[in-house]
Structures are given as C-alpha cells and as structure tokens.
N, C-alpha and C positions, 0 to 999 in steps of 0.2 A: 964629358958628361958632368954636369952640373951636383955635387951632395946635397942632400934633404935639406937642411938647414941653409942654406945658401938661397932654395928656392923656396923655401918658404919666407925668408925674410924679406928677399924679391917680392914676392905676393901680399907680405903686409905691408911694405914702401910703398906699392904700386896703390895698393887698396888706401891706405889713408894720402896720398897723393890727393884718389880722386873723389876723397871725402872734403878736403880742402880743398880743392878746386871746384866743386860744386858750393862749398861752403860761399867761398867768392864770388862766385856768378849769383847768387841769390842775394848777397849784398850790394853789389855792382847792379843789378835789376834792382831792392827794394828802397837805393838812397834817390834815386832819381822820383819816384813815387812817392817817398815822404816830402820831399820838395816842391812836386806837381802838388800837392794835398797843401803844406804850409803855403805857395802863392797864394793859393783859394780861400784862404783863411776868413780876408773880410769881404768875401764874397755872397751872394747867397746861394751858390752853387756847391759850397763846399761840403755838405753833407752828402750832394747827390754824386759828388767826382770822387767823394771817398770811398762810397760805397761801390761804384763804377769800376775805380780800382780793386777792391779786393772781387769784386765778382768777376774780375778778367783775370786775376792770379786763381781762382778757383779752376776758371775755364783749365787757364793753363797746365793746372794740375790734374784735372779731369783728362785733358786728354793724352797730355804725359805719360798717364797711369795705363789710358786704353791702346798707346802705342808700346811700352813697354809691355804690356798684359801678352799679347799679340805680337806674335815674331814677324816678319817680311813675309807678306805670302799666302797668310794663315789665315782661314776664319776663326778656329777656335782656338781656347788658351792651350798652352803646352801639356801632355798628359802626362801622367807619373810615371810610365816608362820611359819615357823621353827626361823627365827630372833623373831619374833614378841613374841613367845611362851619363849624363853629365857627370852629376856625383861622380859615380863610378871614373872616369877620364878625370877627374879630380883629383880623385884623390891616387889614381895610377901615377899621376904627372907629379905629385906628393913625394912619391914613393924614393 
C-alpha cells in the first residue's frame, strides 16, 4: 500500500506531466499555422487565411469543450452528485 505523500506527489507528476504535454501539442499545432499565415504574407489572401485560422482553432476549442462538458453516453452535463461522489473517491484514494 502506497503512503499519502507518495501518492499525492504521484498525482502532482502526473498532473503537470499532462499540463506540459498539452502545453506542447498546442505549440506543435500553433507553429505550423503561424507558418501557413507567414507564406500568405504577400498574398491577398492573407487576412482571410488568418482569420480562417483562428476560427477553426475556435471550432476546435468549442467542441473540445462540448466533448469534455459531456461524458460517453450522456446527453446532459455531469450533476453534482455525481461531482460530489468523484470528489469523494478523491480524496478516499488521498487518504
């Protein structure tokens, strides 16, 4: 069996792990898009492929948001019993 302090420091590794690994994928996705925008430069397309871009990173964030929001399965968002019960297995697994 695992001591408190062991797995909590587990949980903060784990958690900025995939703070920086996220960090990466959104630089790895946003250098190739300043590049696509810099070709366009003396183009006269370059305002409309700019804007193109950020409204497909919107998209992407929109529905990012509406798949996280929403578990497998679910029409509606999680309700606070179900938050509460997480919590709870939380911080038991804390313990």
């Amino acid at each position: 069996m695992r001591r408190t302090g062991s797995a909590r420091a587990d949980l903060v590794r784990e958690v900025i792990a995939l703070v920086a690994l996220a960090e990466a994928g959104l630089f790895a996705l946003a250098f190739p898009c300043i590049v696509i925008i810099v070709t366009a430069l003396r183009t006269p397309y370059c305002l409309h492929l700019a804007w193109a871009l950020a409204a497909a990173w919107l998209l992407v964030c929109v529905v990012s948001f509406v798949f996280i929001g929403f578990p497998a399965g679910a029409l509606c968002p999680p309700t606070q019993d179900q938050i509460r019960d997480d919590l709870r297995s939380v911080r038991e697994a804390l313990k």
